[in-house]
N, C-alpha and C positions, 0 to 999 in steps of 0.2 A: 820549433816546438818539440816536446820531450813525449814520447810515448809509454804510456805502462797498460801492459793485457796482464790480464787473469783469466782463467781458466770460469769462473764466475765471482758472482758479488762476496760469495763468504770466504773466496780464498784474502778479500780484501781484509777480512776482520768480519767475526762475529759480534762484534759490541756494536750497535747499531747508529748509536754518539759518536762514536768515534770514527766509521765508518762516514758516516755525515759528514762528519766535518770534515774530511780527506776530500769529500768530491764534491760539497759544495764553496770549499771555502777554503783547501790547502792548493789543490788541482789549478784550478781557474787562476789564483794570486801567483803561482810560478807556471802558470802556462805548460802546464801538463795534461795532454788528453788522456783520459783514462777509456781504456774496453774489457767489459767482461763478455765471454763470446757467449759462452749459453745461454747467459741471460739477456742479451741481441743488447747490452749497456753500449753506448757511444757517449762521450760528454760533449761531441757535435751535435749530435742529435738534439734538441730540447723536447720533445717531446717525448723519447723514451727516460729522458733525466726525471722529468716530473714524476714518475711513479716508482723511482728507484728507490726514496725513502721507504716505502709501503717492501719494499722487500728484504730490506735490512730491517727491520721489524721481524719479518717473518723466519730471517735465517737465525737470527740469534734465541726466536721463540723454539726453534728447530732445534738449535743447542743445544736450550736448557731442558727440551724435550728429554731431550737425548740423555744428558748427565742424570737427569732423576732414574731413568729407569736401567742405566747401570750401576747407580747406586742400590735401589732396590734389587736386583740381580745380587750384588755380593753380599748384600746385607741377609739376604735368604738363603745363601750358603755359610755364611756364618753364623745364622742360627741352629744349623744343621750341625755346627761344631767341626765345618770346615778349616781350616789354617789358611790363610786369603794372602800371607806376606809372603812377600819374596826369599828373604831367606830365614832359617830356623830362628828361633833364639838359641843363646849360647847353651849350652847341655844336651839341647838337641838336633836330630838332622831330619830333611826330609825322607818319609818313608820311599825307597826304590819306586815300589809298586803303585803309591797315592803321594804324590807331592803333595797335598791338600792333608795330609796326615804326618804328626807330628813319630819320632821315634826316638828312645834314647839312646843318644853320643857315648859310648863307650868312654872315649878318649877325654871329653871334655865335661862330663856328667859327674864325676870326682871332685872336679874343681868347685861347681856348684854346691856340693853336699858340703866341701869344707868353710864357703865360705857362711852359710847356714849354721853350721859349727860352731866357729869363733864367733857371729855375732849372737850365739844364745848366753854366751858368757855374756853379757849386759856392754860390750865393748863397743867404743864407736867404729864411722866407716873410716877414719883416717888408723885407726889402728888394724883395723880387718885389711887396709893397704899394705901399711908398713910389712905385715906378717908374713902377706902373700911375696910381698917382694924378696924379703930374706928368706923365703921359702923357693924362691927364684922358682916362683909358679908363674908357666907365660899368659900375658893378659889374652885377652879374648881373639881382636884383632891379626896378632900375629900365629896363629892356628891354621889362617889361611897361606896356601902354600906360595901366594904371591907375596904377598908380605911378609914372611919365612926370608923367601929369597932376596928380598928384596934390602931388607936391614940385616945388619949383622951387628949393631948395638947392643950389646947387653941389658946397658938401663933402661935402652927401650922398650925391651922385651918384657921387662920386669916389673915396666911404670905403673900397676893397675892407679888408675882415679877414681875416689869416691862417687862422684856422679855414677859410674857404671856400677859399682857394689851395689848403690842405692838403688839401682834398676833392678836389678838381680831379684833383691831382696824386698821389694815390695809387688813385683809380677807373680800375680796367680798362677801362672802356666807352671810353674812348678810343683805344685800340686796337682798335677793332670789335668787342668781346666782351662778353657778360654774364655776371655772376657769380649763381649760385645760393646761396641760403644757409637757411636756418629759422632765424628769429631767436625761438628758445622764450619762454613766459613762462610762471612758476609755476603760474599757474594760469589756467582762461580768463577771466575776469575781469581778472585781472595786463594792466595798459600795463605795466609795465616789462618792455623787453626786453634779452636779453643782445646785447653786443656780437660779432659774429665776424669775425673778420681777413679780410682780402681772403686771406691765404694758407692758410687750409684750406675756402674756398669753391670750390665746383664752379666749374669754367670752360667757359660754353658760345662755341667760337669761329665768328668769321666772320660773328655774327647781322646785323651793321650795316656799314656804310662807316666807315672808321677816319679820325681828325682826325689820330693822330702813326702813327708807324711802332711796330709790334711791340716793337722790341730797344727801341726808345728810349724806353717805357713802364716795360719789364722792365728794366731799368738804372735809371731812378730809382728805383724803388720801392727795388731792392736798396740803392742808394746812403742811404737814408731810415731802412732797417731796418722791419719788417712790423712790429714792437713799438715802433716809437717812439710815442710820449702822442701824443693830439687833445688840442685846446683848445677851448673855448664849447660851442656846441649841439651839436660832433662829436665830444665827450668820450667817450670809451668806458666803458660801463659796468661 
């Protein structure tokens, strides 16, 4: 007979289905005892088996305890016009002093403005590519000094893709604003998350120093349409 411990029942799995079926009915069919020691679990035992459902209930109610009120946690500092992501968007860096605070990129804040630029000539994002490349402006990516080192391609360097332009040029944050949003997912478990349009996101203004002017943010986007498709990895779900 095959032995597996845990530390307790939730190191087994918080889904509490699934956890089931592991000890009543994966366990027993390959002759596997199962022990969680704090929770005194034995699958010799029958009598502490019986009330083990009733606690896989309660670890996964623990869970989902738990995710809602860290969600509400960031959701309250991003009302506050906090910066909650891990790293800047492109143009800008974290502030030294307030990581939680946006600053502007000296180095990479140009690139930005110009790409704002060429698209107010009415141009698309495959020509706002092209430009940048025979401009052998480097895409975003390789900015980082690991990826610097790491290629030494040229056309790599040089690839920008439309998808990322399009990013660029439909985020509010370049106006000095953050957008709030809850990006749901079926269920806690669920990565897949739903898409929400910049235009029924909360807008908190003024958090940051802005790279374009206001109107001239609010005019592309309009020019663009809030529903026009993403392409590659900005695809809308």
């Amino acid at each position: 007979m095959s032995t597996l411990i845990t530390k307790d029942l939730s190191c087994l799995g918080s889904n509490y289905l699934e956890t089931g079926t592991y000890i009543e009915v994966f366990f027993p069919n390959h002759n596997v005892r199962y022990i969680a020691i704090n929770d005194g679990v034995d699958s010799i035992d029958n009598a502490q088996m019986d009330i083990t459902p009733f606690r896989n209930i309660i670890n996964e109610m623990y869970a989902k305890d738990t995710s809602r009120k860290i969600k509400s946690a960031l959701h309250a500092r991003k009302i506050q016009g906090k910066y909650m992501a891990t790293t800047a968007p492109f143009g800008y860096k974290k502030d030294e002093s307030d990581h939680n605070h946006l600053v502007i990129d000296e180095v990479t804040a140009p690139v930005v403005e110009l790409i704002f630029s060429i698209a107010e000539e009415g141009v698309g994002f495959h020509t706002i590519c092209n430009r940048l490349r025979k401009a052998k402006v480097i895409k975003p990516s390789f900015h980082k000094k690991e990826m610097f080192e790491r290629y030494i391609d040229e056309e790599k360097m040089y690839d920008w893709d439309t998808a990322y332009v399009s990013k660029i040029l439909h985020d509010p944050v370049y106006t000095g604003n953050l957008t709030v949003a809850e990006r749901p997912t079926k269920t806690m478990r669920s990565k897949k998350r739903q898409y929400i349009p910049y235009a029924e996101r909360e807008v908190i203004y003024g958090t940051h120093g802005p790279i374009i002017e206001q109107n001239a943010g609010t005019m592309f986007r309009r020019f663009w349409r809030a529903d026009r498709p993403l392409s590659g990895k900005f695809k809308r779900i």
